[in-house]
Every structure is written in structure tokens, then in C-alpha cells.
C-alpha positions as CSV (number, residue, x, y, z in Angstrom):
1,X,7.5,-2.1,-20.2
2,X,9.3,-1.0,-16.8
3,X,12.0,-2.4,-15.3
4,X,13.4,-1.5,-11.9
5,X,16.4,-3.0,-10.2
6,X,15.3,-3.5,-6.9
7,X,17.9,-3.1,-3.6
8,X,17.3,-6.1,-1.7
9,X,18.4,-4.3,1.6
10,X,15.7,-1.8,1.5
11,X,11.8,-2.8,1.3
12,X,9.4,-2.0,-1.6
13,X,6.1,-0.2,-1.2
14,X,3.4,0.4,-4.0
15,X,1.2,3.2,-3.6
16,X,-2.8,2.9,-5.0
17,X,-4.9,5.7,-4.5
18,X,-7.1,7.4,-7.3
19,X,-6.4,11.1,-6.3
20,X,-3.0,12.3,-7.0
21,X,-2.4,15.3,-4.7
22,X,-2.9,11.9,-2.0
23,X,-0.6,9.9,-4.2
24,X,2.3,13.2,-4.2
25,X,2.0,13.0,-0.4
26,X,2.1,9.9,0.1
27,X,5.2,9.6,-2.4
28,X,7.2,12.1,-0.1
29,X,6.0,10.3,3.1
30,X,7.4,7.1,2.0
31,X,10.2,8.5,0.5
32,X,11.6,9.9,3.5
33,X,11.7,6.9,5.0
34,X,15.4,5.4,5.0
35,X,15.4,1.8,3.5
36,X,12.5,2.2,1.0
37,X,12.3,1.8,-2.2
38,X,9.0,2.8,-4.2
39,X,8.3,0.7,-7.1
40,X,5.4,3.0,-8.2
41,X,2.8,4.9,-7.6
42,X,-0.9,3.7,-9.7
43,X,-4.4,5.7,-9.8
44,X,-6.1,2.4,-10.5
45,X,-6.5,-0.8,-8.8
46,X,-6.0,-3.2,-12.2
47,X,-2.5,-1.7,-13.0
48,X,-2.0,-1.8,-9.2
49,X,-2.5,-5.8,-9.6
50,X,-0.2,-5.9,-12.5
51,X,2.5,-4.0,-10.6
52,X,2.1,-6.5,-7.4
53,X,1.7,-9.2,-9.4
54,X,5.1,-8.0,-11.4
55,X,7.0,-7.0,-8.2
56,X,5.5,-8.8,-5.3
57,X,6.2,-5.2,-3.2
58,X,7.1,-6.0,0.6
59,X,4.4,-3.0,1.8
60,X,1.1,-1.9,-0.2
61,X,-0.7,1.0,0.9
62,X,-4.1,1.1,-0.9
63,X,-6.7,3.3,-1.4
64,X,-10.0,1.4,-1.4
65,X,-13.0,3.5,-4.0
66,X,-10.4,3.5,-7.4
67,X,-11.2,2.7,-10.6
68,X,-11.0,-0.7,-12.0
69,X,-10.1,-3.5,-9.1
70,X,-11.1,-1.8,-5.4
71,X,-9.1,-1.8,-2.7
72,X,-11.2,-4.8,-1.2
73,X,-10.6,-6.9,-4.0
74,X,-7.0,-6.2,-4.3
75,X,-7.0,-6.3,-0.5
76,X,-8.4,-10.4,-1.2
77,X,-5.8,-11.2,-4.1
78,X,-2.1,-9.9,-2.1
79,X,-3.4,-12.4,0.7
80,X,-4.2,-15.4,-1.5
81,X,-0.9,-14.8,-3.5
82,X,1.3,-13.0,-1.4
83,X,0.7,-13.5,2.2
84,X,3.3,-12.0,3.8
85,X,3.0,-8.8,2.1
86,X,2.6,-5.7,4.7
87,X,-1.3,-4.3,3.8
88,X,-1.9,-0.7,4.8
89,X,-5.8,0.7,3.8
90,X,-5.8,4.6,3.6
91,X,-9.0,5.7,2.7
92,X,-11.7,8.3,3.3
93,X,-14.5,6.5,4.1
94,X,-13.5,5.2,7.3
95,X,-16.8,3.2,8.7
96,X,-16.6,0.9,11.1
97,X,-18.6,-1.5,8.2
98,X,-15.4,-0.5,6.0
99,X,-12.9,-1.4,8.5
100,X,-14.6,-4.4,9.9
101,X,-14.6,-5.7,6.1
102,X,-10.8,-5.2,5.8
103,X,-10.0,-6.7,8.6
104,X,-11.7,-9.9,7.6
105,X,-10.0,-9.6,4.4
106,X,-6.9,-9.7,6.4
107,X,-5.2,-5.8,5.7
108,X,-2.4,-4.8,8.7
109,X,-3.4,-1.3,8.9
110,X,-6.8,0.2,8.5
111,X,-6.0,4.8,8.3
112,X,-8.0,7.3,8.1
113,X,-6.7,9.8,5.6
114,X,-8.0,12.7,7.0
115,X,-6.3,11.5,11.2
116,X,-3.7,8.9,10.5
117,X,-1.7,9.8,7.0
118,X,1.3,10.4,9.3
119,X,0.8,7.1,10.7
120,X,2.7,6.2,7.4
121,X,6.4,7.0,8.0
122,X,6.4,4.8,11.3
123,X,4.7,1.7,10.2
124,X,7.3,1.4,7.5
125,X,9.9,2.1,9.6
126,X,8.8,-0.9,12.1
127,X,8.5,-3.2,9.1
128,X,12.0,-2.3,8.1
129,X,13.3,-2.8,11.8
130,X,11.4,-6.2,12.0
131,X,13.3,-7.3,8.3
132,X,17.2,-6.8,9.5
């Protein structure tokens, strides 16, 4: 078992996405941002669940095709338990059936990894400004 001491002056972000060279960037994007703290980084979405469940992260950014629990389905359980947590999809299969679908499942951010990876930094940064 893992346990973290968590800064409660910077937020937390979990990162969910099957394919690691997307998890390494993603893991310097966030990284760079001053006032985050990454709890972890998870290839599938069942340990994902356990981690959110565990740390109840401020930010998620999930992948949606990973093994175990998909990004929809995770996408449905942080807003029935934890409402308030900041959802950001980044995925490669960006269809307007895909995005239309997280939307009604209630995510912030719908990416395309291929356009809007950058996109990253800055929504972070925004959710930290809107915190203090």
C-alpha cells in the first residue's frame, strides 16, 4: 500500500491513460504546472477507481478505451461520488458521438490528443487560480 502526504495548497491530479509514452507526457505537462501535485499515474481504469476512490484527486484526466473500467464508466462514478472533481477526457477517438456521450456524463473538458494535449497546462492552471 501507498501512502502520499498530500499539500493542501496545491491541487491533485490522477492521470489514466493505457499507453505510457501518453502517460510520460502527460506526467511532465502536469508537472510543470506550479501548485500540482500528481498522486499517480494508472494504465487501467479499475486501479484508476481505487486511486480516486483512495484520494478523491481535485483534477482527473482520463483516457477513455483502457483496460478494465473505461473512461465513460469512470467518467459516471467521479460524478456520482465526487462531484466537484475537475474531469478532463483526452482521448484519440474524438467523435462527435464520443464527445456528445461525455458531455452527458458530465466531463469538463473533452481533448483531442493528437490537437489539444497542450491544452493541459492551462486548464490546470485556471483550476488552481479559481481554488485561492
Amino acid at each position: 500500500m501507498v501512502y502520499m502526504l498530500i499539500d493542501k495548497k496545491k491541487i491533485t491530479v490522477l492521470i489514466a491513460d493505457d499507453a505510457p509514452e501518453i502517460s510520460a507526457r502527460l506526467t511532465d505537462a502536469v508537472l510543470e504546472v506550479n501548485g500540482v501535485e500528481l498522486i499517480g499515474t494508472v494504465t487501467d481504469g479499475d486501479k484508476a477507481w481505487q486511486l480516486i476512490a483512495a484520494f478523491k484527486p481535485d483534477s482527473v484526466i482520463l483516457d477513455l478505451q483502457m483496460p478494465g473500467l473505461s473512461g465513460f464508466e469512470l467518467l459516471k462514478l467521479i460524478r456520482r461520488f465526487l462531484p466537484t472533481t475537475l474531469v478532463i477526457i483526452l482521448t484519440a477517438y474524438d467523435s462527435p458521438q464520443f464527445r456528445e456521450r461525455c458531455e452527458q456524463y458530465g466531463a469538463d473538458y473533452f481533448l483531442s490528443k493528437p490537437d489539444e494535449f497542450d491544452r493541459i497546462p492551462n486548464i490546470l492552471q485556471a483550476r488552481i487560480n479559481k481554488t485561492q
